[in-house]
Backbone as ProteinMPNN parsed JSONL, in Angstrom:
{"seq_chain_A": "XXXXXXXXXXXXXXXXXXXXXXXXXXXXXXXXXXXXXXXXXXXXXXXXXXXXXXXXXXXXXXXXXXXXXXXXXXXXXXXXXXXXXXXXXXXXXXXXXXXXXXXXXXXXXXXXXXXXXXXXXXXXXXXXXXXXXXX", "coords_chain_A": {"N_chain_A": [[91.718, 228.109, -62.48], [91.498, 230.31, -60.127], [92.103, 229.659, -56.485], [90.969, 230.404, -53.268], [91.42, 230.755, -49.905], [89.403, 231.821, -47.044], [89.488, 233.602, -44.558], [88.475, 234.433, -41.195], [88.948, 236.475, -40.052], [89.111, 238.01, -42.663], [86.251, 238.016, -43.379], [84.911, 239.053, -41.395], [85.591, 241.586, -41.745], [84.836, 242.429, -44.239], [81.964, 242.084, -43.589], [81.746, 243.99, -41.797], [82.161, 246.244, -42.928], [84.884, 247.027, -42.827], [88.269, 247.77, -43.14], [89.768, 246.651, -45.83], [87.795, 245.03, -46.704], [87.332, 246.029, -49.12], [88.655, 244.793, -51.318], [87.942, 241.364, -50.211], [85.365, 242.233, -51.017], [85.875, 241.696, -54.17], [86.633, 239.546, -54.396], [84.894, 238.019, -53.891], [83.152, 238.742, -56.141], [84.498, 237.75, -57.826], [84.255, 234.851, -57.507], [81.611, 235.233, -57.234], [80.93, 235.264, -60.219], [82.198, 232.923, -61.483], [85.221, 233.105, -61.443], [86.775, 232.697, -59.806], [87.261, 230.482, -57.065], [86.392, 230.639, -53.78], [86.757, 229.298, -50.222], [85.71, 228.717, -47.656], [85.868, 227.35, -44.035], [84.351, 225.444, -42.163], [84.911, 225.464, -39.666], [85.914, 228.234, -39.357], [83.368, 229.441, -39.825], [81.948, 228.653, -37.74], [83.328, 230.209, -35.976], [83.107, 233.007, -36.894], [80.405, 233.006, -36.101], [79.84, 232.812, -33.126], [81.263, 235.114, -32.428], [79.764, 236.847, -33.85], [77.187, 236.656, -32.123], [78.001, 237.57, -29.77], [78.135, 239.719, -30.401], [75.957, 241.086, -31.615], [73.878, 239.567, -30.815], [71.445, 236.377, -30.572], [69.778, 236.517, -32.118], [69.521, 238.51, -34.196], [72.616, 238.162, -35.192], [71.787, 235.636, -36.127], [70.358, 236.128, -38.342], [72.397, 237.492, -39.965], [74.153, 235.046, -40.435], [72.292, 233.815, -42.08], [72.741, 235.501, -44.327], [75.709, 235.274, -44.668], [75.837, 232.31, -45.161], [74.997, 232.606, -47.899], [76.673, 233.674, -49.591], [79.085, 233.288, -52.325], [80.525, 230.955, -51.494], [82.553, 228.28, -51.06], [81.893, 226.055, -48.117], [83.603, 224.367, -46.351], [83.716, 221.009, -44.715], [84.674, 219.676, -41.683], [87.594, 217.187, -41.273], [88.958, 214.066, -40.348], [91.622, 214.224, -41.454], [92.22, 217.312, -41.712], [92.039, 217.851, -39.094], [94.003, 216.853, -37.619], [96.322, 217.734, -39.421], [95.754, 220.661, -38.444], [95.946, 220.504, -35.723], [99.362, 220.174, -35.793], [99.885, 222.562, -36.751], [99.163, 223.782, -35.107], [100.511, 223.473, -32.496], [103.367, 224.707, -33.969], [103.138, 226.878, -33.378], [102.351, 230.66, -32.939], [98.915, 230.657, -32.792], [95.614, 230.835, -33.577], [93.732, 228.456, -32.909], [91.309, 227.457, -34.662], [92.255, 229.495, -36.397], [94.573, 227.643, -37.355], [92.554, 225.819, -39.226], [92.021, 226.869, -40.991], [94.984, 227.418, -42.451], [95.383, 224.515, -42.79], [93.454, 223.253, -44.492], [93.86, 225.793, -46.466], [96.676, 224.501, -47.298], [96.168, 222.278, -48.2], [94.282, 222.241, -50.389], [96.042, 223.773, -51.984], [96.026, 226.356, -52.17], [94.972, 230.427, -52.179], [95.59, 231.644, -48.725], [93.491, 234.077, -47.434], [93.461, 236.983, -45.947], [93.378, 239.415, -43.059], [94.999, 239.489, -40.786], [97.662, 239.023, -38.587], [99.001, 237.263, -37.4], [99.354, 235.252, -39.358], [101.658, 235.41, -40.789], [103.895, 233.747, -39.5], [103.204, 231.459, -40.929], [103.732, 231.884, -43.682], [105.829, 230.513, -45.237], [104.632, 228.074, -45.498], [101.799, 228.285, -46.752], [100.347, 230.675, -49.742], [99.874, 234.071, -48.969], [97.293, 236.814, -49.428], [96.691, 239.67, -48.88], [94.585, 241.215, -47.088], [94.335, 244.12, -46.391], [96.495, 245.516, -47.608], [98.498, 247.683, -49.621]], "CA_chain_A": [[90.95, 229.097, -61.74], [92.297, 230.816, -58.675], [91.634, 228.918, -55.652], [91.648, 231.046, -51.914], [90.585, 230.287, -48.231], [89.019, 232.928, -46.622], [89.7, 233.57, -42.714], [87.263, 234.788, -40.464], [89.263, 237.813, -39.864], [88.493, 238.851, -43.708], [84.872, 237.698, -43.825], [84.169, 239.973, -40.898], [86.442, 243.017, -42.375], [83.713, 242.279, -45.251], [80.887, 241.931, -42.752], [81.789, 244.857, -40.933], [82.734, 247.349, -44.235], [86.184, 247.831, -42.225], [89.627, 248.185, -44.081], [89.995, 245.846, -46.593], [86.557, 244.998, -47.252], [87.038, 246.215, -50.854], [89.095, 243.242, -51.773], [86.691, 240.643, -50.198], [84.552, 241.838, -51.901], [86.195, 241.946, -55.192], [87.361, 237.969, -54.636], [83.501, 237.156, -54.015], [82.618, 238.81, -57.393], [84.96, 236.705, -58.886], [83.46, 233.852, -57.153], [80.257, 234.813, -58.224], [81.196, 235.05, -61.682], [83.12, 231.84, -61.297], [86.295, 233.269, -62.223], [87.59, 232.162, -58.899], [86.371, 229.642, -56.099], [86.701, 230.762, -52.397], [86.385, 228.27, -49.544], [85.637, 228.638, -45.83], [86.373, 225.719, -43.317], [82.799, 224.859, -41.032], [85.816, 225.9, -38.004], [85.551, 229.488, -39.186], [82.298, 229.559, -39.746], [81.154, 228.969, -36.039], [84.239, 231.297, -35.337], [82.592, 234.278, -36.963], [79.132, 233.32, -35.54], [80.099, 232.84, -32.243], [81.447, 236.422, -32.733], [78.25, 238.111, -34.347], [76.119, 236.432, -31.213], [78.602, 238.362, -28.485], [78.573, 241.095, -30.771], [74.999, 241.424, -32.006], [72.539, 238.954, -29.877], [71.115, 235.4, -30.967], [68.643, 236.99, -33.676], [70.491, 239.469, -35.528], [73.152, 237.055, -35.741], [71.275, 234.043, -36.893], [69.84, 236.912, -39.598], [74.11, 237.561, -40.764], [74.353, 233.892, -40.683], [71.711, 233.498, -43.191], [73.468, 236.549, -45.502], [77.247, 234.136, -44.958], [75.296, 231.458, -46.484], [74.171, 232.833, -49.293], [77.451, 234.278, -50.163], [79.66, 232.317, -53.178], [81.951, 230.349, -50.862], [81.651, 226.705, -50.449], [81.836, 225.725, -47.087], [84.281, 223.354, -46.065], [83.483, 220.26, -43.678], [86.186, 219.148, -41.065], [87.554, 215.945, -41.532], [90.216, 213.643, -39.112], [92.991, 214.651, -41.935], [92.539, 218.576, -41.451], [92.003, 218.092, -37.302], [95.599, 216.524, -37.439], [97.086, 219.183, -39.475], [95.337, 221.695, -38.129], [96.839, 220.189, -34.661], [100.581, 219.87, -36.397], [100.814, 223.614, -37.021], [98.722, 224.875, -33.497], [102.027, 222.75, -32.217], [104.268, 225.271, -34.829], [103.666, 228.834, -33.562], [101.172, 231.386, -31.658], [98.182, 231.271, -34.003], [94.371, 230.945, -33.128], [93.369, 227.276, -33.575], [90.398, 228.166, -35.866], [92.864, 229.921, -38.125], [95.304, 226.654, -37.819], [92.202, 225.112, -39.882], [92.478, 227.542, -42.585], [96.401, 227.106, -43.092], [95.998, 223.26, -43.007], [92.863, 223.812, -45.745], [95.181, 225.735, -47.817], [97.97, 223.752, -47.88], [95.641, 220.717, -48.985], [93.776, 222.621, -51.59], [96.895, 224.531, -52.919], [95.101, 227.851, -52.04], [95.692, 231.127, -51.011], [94.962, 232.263, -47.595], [93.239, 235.974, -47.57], [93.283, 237.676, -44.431], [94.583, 240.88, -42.486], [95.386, 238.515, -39.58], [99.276, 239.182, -38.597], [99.459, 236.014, -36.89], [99.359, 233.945, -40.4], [102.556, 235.142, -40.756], [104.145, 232.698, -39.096], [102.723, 230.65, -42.21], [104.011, 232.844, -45.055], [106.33, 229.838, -46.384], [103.646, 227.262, -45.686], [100.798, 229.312, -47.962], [100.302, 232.245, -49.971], [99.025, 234.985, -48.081], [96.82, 237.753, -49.889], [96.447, 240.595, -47.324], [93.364, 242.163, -47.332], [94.973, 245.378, -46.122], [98.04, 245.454, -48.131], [98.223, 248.336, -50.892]], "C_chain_A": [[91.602, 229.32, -60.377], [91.189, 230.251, -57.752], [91.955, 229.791, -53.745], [90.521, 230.512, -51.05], [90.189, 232.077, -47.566], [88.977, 232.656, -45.082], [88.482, 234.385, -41.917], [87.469, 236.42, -40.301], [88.756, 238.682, -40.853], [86.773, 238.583, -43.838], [84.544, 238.941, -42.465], [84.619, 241.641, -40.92], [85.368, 243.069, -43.277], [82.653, 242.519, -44.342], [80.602, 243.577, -42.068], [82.164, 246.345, -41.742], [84.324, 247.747, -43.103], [86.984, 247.487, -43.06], [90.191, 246.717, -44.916], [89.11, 244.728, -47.045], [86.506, 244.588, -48.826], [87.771, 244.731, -51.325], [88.242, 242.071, -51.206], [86.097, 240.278, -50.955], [84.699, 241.255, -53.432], [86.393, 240.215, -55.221], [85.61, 237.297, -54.559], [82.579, 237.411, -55.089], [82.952, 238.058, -58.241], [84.449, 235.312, -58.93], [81.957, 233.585, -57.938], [80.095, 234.729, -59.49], [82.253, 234.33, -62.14], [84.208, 232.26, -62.372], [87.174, 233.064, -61.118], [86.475, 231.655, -57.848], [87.126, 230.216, -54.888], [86.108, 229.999, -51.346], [86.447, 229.068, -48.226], [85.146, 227.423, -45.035], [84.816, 226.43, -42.279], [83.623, 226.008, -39.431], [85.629, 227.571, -38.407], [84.208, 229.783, -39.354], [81.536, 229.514, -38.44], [82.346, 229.854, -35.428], [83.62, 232.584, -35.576], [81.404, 234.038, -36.292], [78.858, 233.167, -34.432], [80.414, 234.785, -31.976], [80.458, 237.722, -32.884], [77.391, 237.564, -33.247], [76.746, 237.609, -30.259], [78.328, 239.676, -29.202], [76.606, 242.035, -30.823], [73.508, 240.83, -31.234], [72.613, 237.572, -30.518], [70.517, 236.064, -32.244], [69.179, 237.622, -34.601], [71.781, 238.424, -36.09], [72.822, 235.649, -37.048], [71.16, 234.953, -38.378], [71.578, 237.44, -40.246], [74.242, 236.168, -41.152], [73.688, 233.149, -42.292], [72.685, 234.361, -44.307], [74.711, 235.77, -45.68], [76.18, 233.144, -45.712], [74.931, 231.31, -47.85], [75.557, 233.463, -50.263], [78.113, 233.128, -50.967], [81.128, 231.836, -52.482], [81.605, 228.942, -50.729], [82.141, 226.487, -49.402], [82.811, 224.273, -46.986], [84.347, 222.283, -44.681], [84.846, 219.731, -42.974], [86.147, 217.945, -41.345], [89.093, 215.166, -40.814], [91.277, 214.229, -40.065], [93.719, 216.229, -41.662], [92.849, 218.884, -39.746], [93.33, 217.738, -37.522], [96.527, 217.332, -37.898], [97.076, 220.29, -39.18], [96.447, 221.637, -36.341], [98.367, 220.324, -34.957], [100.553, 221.367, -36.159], [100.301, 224.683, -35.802], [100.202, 224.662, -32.585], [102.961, 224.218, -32.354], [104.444, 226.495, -33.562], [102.229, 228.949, -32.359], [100.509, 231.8, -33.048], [96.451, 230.58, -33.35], [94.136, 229.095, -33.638], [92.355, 226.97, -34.471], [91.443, 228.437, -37.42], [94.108, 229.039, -38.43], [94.665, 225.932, -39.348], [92.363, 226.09, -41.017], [93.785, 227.481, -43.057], [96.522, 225.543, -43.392], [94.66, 223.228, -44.643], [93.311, 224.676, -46.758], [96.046, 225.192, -48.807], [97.221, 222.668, -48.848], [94.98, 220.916, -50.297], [94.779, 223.69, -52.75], [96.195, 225.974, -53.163], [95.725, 229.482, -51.402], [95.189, 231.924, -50.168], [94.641, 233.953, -47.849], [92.57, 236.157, -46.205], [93.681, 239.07, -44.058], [95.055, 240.756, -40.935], [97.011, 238.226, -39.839], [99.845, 238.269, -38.524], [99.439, 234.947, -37.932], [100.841, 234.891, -40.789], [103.743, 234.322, -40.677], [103.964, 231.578, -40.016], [103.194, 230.919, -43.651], [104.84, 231.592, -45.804], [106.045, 228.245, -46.424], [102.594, 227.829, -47.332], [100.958, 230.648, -48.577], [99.221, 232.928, -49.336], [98.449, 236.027, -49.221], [96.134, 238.446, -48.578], [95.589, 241.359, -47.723], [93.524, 243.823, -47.263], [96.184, 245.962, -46.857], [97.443, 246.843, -49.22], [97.768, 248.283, -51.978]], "O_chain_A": [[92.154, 228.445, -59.71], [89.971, 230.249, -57.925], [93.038, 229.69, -53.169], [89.384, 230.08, -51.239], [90.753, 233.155, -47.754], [88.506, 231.656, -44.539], [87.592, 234.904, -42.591], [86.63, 237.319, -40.369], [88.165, 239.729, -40.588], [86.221, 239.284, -44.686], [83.76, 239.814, -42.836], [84.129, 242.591, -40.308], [84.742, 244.099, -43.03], [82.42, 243.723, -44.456], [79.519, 244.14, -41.914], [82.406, 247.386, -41.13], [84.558, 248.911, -42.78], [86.511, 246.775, -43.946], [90.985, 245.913, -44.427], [89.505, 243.715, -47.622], [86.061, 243.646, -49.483], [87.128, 243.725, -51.628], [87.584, 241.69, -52.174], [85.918, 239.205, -51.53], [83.853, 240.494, -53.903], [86.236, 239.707, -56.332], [85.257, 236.26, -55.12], [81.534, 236.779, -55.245], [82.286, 237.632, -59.185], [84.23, 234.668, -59.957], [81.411, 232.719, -58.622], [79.123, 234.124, -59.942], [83.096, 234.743, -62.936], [84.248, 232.002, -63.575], [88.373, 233.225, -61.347], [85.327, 232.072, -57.698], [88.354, 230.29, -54.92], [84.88, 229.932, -51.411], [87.255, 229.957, -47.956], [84.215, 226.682, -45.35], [84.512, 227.566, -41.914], [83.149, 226.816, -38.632], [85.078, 228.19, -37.496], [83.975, 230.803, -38.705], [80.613, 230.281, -38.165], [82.192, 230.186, -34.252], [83.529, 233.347, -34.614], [81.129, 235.056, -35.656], [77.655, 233.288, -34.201], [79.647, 235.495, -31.326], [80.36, 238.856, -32.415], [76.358, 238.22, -33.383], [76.015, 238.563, -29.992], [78.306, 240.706, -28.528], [76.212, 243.08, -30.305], [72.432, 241.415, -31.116], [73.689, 237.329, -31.064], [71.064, 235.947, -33.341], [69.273, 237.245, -35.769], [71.839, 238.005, -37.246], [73.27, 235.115, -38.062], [71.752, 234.578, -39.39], [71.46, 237.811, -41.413], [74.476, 236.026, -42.352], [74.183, 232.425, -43.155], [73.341, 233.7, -45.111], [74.945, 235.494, -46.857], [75.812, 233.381, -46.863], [74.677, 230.377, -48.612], [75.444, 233.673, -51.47], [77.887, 231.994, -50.545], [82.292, 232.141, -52.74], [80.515, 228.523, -50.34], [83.334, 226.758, -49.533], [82.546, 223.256, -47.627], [84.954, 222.662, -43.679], [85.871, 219.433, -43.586], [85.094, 217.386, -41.65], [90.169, 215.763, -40.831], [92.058, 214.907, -39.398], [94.904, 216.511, -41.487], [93.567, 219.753, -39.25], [93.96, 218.788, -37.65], [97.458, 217.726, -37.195], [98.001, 221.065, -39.423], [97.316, 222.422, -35.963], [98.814, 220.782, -33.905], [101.291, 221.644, -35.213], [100.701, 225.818, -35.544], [100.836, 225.6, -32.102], [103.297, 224.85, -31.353], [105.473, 226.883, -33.009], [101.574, 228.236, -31.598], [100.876, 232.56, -33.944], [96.554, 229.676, -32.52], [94.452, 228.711, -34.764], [92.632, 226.005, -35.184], [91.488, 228.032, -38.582], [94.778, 229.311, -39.426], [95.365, 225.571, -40.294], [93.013, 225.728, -41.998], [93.824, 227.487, -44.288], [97.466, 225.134, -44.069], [95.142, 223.181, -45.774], [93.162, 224.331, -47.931], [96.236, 225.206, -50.023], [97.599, 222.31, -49.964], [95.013, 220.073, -51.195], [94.459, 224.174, -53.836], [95.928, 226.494, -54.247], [96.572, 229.678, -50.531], [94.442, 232.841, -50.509], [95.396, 234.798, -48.329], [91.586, 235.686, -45.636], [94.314, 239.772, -44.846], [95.373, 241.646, -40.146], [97.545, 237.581, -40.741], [100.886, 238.016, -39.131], [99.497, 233.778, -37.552], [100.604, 234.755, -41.989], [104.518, 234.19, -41.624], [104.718, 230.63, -39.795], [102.991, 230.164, -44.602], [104.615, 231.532, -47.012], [106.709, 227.381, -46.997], [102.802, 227.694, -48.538], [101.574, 231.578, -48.058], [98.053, 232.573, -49.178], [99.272, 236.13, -50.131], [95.406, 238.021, -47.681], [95.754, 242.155, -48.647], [92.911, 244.608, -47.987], [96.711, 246.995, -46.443], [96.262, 246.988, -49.535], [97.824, 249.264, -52.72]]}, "name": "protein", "num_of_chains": 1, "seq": "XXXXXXXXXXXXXXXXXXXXXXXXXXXXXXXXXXXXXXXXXXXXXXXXXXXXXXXXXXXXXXXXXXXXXXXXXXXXXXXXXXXXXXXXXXXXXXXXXXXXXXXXXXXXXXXXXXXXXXXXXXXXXXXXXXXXXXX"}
């Protein structure tokens, strides 16, 4: 079964119906009709909802927060092995330390990153990238 990480960048391209949405969605149908598992790390998870508070308030937020929960992703808890690789590749390059934890959660689950975040570049022969934006 296909195995991908989902970045904050695509969950709020999804969130937000902006450009590359449609795929999202299409990977969380598969999810829901377990024909593929998609993961998101705890670290993006207070990255997007940090995000929807500045963006939207405390309340409306908390009320998106509930809708991410409910979506077919399992949630991924940090743990000292990912903080250290996650640290190893903030080291590497110019990349958001949030979206370090999704390239070191990749690598460990043999997954592939889906984003439309330029800056995982820099990662391309670490993980596979699926670009939310791509053709």
């Amino acid at each position: 079964m296909a195995l991908y990480v989902l970045d904050s960048f695509a969950l709020l391209a999804f969130l937000q119906k902006e450009s590359g949405s449609g795929r999202v969605n299409d990977l969380l149908e598969k999810a829901r009709k377990k024909q593929a598992t998609v993961l998101f790390s705890e670290i993006s998870l207070g990255e997007v909802y940090y995000i929807l508070i500045r963006a939207l308030g405390l309340e409306e937020a908390n009320v998106m927060l509930a809708h991410i929960l409910a979506l077919p992703m399992t949630m991924t808890p940090v743990v000292r092995d990912s903080v250290l690789m996650a640290a190893q590749y903030k080291a590497r390059g110019a990349i958001s330390y949030a979206d370090c934890f999704v390239v070191a959660l990749a690598v460990a689950e043999h997954a592939t990153v889906v984003t439309g975040d330029r800056e995982f570049t820099a990662f391309e022969k670490d993980v596979d990238i699926l670009w939310i934006d791509a053709p």
